[in-house]
N, C-alpha and C positions, 0 to 999 in steps of 0.2 A: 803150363799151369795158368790157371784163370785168374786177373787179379784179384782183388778185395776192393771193389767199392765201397766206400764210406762217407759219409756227411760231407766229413772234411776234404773228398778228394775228386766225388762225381761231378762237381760241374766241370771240370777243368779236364780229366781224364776222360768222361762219356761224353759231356755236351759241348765240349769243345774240340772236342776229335773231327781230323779231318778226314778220320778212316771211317768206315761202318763202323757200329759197334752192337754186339751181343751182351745183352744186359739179361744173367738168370737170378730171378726173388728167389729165395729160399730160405728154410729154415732146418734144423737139426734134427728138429720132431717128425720132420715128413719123409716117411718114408719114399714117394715116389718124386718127391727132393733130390736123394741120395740114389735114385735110379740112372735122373739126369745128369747130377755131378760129374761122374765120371768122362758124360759124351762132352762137357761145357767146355772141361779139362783138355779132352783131349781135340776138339776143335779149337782153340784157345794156341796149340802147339802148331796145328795145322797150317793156321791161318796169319803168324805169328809177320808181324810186317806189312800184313794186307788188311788188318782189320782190329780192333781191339775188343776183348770179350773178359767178361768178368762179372762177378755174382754179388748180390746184394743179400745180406741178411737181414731178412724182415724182423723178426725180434731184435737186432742191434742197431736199426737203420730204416724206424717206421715211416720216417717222412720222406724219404727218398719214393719207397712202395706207394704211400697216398698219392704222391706228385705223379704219377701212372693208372693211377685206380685199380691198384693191384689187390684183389679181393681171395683170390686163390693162388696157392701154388702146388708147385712150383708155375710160375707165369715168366717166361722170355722173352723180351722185346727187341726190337732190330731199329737202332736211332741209324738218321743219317743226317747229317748237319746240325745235330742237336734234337731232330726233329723225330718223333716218332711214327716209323712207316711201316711195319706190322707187330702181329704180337701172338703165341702160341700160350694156350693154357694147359696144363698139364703135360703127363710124361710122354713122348712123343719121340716115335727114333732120332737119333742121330741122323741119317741122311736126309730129315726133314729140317732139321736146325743149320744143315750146311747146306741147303739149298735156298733156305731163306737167307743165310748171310750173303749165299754167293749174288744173289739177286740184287742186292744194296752196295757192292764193293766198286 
């Protein structure tokens, strides 16, 4: 399961990880949101050790999404040292999302 990014928790959890991390915006309204979920989830389980992955809710958590220019989503970003080194907009298979994480590990 993917964690919960929050105000209170993303610098320290995404921007301080020494791992990759998979960071997915979303929200509850979107449907092709809840397309992605499932793949986040279950790359999340996958990758469990080698990476950290975890979803942001844009209506609970706007400044985290502005601090990205996250303008649509679902939008998945791939930090590596804090740093942001790609990014996917929209629903997009799963073997896309784990071959960008795998790129950054």
């Amino acid at each position: 399961m993917a964690l919960e990014f929050t105000e209170e928790n993303f610098e320290e959890l995404a921007l301080k990880s020494d791992k990759a991390v998979l960071v997915d915006f979303w929200a509850e309204w979107c449907g092709p949101c809840r397309m992605v979920g499932p793949h986040v989830d279950a790359i999340a389980t996958e990758f469990e050790g080698k990476a950290v992955v975890g979803k942001v809710n844009v209506d609970q958590h706007p400044s985290i999404a502005a601090q990205f220019g996250v303008r649509n989503i679902p939008t998945i970003v791939f930090l590596k040292n804090g740093e942001l080194v790609d990014k996917v907009v929209g629903a997009v298979p799963k073997e896309q999302l784990e071959e960008k994480l795998t790129a950054n590990i």
